[in-house]
Each structure stands twice: as structure tokens, then as C-alpha cells.
C-alpha positions, 0 to 999 in steps of 0.5 A: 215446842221450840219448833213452834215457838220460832215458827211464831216468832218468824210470822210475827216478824213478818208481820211487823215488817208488812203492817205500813205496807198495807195500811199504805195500800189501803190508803192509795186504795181509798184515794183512788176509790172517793176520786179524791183527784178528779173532785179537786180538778172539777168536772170543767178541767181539761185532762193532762194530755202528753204525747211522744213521738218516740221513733218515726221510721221511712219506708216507700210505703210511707211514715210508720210514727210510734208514740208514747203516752208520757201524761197521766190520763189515757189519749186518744189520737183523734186526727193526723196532719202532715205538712197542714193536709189531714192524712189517713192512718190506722193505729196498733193498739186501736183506741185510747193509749193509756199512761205508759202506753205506747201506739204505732201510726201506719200512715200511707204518705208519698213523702219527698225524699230529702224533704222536710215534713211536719206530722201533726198529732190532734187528740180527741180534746184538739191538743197538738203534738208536732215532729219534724221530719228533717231530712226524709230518706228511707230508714235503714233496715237490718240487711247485710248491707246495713250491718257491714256500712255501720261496721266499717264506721265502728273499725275507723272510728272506734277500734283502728284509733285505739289501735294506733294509740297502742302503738305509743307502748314501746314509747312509754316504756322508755320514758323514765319515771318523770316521764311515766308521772307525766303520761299517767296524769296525761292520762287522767286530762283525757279522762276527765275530759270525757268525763264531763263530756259524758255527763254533758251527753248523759244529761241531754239524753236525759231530757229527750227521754219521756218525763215518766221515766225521770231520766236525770234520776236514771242516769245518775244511778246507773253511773253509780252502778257502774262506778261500784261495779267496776270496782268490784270487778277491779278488786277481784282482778287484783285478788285472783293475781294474787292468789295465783302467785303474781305479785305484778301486774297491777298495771295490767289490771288497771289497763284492763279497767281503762279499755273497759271504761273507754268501751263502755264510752265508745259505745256512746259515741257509736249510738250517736253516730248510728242515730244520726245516720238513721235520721238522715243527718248524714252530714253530722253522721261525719263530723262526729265519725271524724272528731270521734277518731281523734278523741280515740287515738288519745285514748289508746295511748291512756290504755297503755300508759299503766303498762310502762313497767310490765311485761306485755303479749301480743295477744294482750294487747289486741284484747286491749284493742278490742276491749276499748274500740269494738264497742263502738261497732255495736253501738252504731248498730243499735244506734242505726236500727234500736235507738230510743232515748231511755236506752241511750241514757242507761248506756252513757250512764253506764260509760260515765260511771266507768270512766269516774271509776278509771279516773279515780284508779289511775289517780291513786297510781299518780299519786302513789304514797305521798302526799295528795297535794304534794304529788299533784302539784308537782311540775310532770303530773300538773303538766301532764293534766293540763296537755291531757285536757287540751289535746281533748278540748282541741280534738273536740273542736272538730266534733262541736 
């Protein structure tokens, strides 16, 4: 009996708890059922058409242009121009592409190499949609040649500056407690430096992305994902040492989290230098590898600054390295050959939210146990502040 009576106390439960889910249901399902949208528009209003060219890729053979349907009634891709001149091609699916949907146009076109070329969709209800070809040159597929050109730009981008920043180690060690106030709070400038620059980036990927997808929205989520995560990851760094006996250490775990947050920024960097090949900018593809080589040297020194007071390997800080840099030689990778403006968001989100993280740590290690005001205020840490935000906007010219 007491079996039965919790058997029916759970059922009931549940069905308190899935009641407003189907009378919302039955709702959406009677508003979809009488038309109510299409009654209200009348039978003369012309459907809401949205087209995206997501990706538009180069080959001898000609453009091969995939596009995404970002409107709320299905579209059918009529006719194509190129440069004014109608122009055959076959799309996969055939037919309407529907809310959501994407298709990919094949199309046969002897384009000019180095040639600017304009590609003009026309719906079946005379609706344009235009992308401009900048720079034709072939799309770099995925050869050994590709992957080694698009590796040596992540090493001189990414990991060797890392790399000499940590050579300000034993520097650092030597430079006495106003001088460590002042690398540390030297170390938050550069962060809250790419900080904003990240957000800055985040939040322009944001609107190429298809207006479905509510890229604002995703970014900003997602930074709060990984801001949360990497504290967790950080709490439990510091509860392992603990448990096995080491009282110290605290600064490597807190280095741990910069080259976390650095990578995950890095990885940023290395989408926008491969994307940038991969369109033809090659000329941009350059300035950004040059500016991005000063931003990264800076950065190695902040990895190193939490280590003035411990005891490092070697072995530590090659991880260091390769934890902050190497992701830039996979971002240029997927940059070159997967780039897509929703993927770009989730990962610049997803640097965002560490850097906000490291920043918050490293500001807990400034200020220590006095007072906020007190600490902050004081001449190394405001000086320290102010350099680190300089050298970062300096730096940055060369990028801008």
C-alpha cells in the first residue's frame, strides 16, 4: 500500500508539472491550425524573404556559394547573376529552402583571379540578395601544404611570442614586492585591455551571424559559461593541491588560468588570421599576424607574473607556453578551411569569458587583504594599470 501510495503521489507530481506545457501546446497548435498569421497579413502580403550567403568557396571549376534561409517563410532561388550576366547553376537540396535551411549553389563561372565579382541571388518573388567577391583566388583546401603554411603562422604568432614573454620570468623574480604590485596590476591593463577588445570582436561576429541565431544573446551566455566554468576549474585546482599536502602553489594555478584565458583568446586571433587568408585578404592576413605578435609577447609576461614567489620547472613552463600560444595554430586551421560566423561567436565568447575570469583572479591577488580602494589606489598598482593598458593600446595600432 505505501508502495502504491508514492507510486501516485509521484504521477501526480508530474502531472502538475506537464499540465502548462500542454495546454501551451495546444495553444501554439490551435494558432498554427486557424492561420491566425497569414489571416492577419491578407492574401496581398508579400512573404518575408531572408537570404545568407554563409560561405562562398573558389575553385577552377567556378563558385561553389552556400546560403542560409534566416526568414520565416521557405525561399526559392529563382535565378543567379554574376557581375549583371544571369548564369546557370544547380542547387543541393532542389527546391524551396525552408526556415533554417540551408542550400548550396554549384556554379560553372570562369572567374578572373585577383577580380572583384558580385553574385546576385533572385527569389521566385524578384527579391536580391548580393555578396561581393573581393579578391577572387582559388579557396585553400585541406593539403599538407595548407595545414604547414597556416602552422607556421600560429608558431609566429601565437606560441614564440608566448614563448619570449616567458623569458621575463627570472626578471620577475627579482623585482621585490612594489615591483611584483606593479607587474601584477601591469598584468590586469593587458587583460582588461583584451578584454574589451574581445568583446569588441565577439560582438561584431555577433551581427554577421544569421538574426535566427540571436548572436548578442549567444555571446554573451556563453561568456558567462566559461567565466563560471573556469572558476570551477580554478577552485578545483586549488582543492587537489591542498589535498595532496601542497600548501603553495597558488600562483601556478592562478598561471595555469592566465594561459588558459590567453589560449582561448588566441584562439580568436587564429580564426581571424585564417579567415582572412581564406577570403583573399591577404594584405589584412599580415597586418593582423604582425600586430597579433606584439599583443602575444605582452601576454607572456602576464602568464609569468603569479610565478614571481614559486618555484618553476622547465617542463612547467613549455605547458605554460603551449597552453597560451598553440591554440592560435588551431584556430588559423579552422579559420582557413571551417569558418562560419555563429562558431566564430561561441569561440570569442568563450575567450571573453576566461579572460573576465583571469582578470577577477589576478585582481583578488593584487589586492590581497587590504582594503579595495586602499590597494588599488596605490602608486605601483595604478601605474602598473595604466602601462599595462598602454603597451596594449600602442601595440594595437599596428593591428587597427
Amino acid at each position: 500500500m505505501l508502495d502504491i501510495g508514492v507510486q501516485l503521489r509521484d504521477l501526480r507530481f508530474w502531472l502538475l508539472a506537464l499540465l502548462p506545457v500542454c495546454l501551451l501546446t495546444c495553444v501554439l497548435g490551435l494558432l498554427f491550425w486557424a492561420e491566425l498569421g497569414d489571416a492577419i497579413r491578407g492574401e496581398d502580403y508579400p512573404p518575408l524573404e531572408e537570404l545568407i550567403f554563409q560561405k562562398v568557396e573558389l575553385s577552377p571549376e567556378g563558385f561553389s556559394a552556400t546560403v542560409f534561409n534566416d526568414g520565416p517563410n521557405p525561399v526559392t532561388i529563382a535565378q543567379l547573376q554574376i557581375d549583371d550576366a544571369y548564369w546557370s547553376f544547380a542547387a543541393d537540396p532542389v527546391g524551396a529552402v525552408s526556415h533554417l535551411g540551408q542550400a548550396t549553389l554549384t556554379i560553372p563561372y570562369p572567374w578572373v583571379h585577383g577580380e572583384t565579382h558580385v553574385l546576385r541571388l533572385v527569389t521566385s518573388t524578384g527579391a536580391t540578395f548580393d555578396h561581393e567577391v573581393a579578391v577572387a583566388v582559388s579557396t585553400p583546401k585541406a593539403d599538407a601544404r595548407f595545414l604547414g603554411i597556416f602552422t607556421l603562422i600560429g608558431l609566429y604568432v601565437g606560441v614564440i611570442p608566448v614563448a619570449i614573454g616567458l623569458l621575463w620570468l627570472p626578471f620577475v623574480k627579482q623585482v621585490g614586492r612594489k615591483g611584483l604590485d606593479f607587474l601584477l596590476a601591469l598584468t590586469v591593463g593587458l587583460l582588461l585591455f583584451l578584454l574589451v577588445d574581445a568583446v569588441h570582436d565577439g560582438f561584431e561576429a555577433a551581427s554577421r551571424a544569421p538574426g535566427s541565431y540571436q548572436g548578442i544573446a549567444l555571446f554573451l551566455f556563453v561568456a558567462l559559461a566559461a567565466f563560471v566554468g573556469l572558476e570551477v576549474v580554478g577552485d578545483r585546482l586549488r582543492r587537489s593541491r591542498l589535498t595532496a599536502g601542497m600548501v603553495e602553489g597558488s600562483g601556478w594555478v592562478l598561471a595555469l588560468l592566465v594561459a588558459t584565458g590567453i589560449g582561448l583568446h588566441n584562439f580568436g586571433e587564429g580564426l581571424a588570421i585564417g579567415a582572412a587568408f581564406a577570403l583573399g585578404e591577404v594584405s589584412l592576413g599580415m597586418v593582423l599576424i604582425v600586430g597579433f605578435a606584439l599583443h602575444n609577447t605582452t601576454e607572456g609576461l602576464a602568464i609569468v607574473a603569479p610565478l614571481a614567489n614559486e618555484k618553476v620547472r622547465l617542463g612547467q613552463l613549455v605547458q605554460l607556453g603551449v597552453l597560451g600560444g598553440a591554440p592560435t595554430i588551431v584556430g588559423a586551421w579552422i579559420g582557413g578551411l571551417l569558418y562560419s560566423p555563429i562558431w566564430s561567436v561561441v569561440c570569442l565568447a568563450a575567450g571573453t569569458g576566461a579572460i573576465a575570469q583571469v582578470v577577477l583572479q589576478l585582481g583578488r591577488q593584487v589586492v590581497g587583504g587590504a582594503p579595495f580602494a586602499r590597494q588599488m589606489t596605490s602608486r605601483p598598482v595604478a601605474a602598473g594599470l595604466l602601462a599595462g593598458v598602454v603597451v596594449m593600446y600602442v601595440t594595437g595600432l599596428v593591428v587597427g
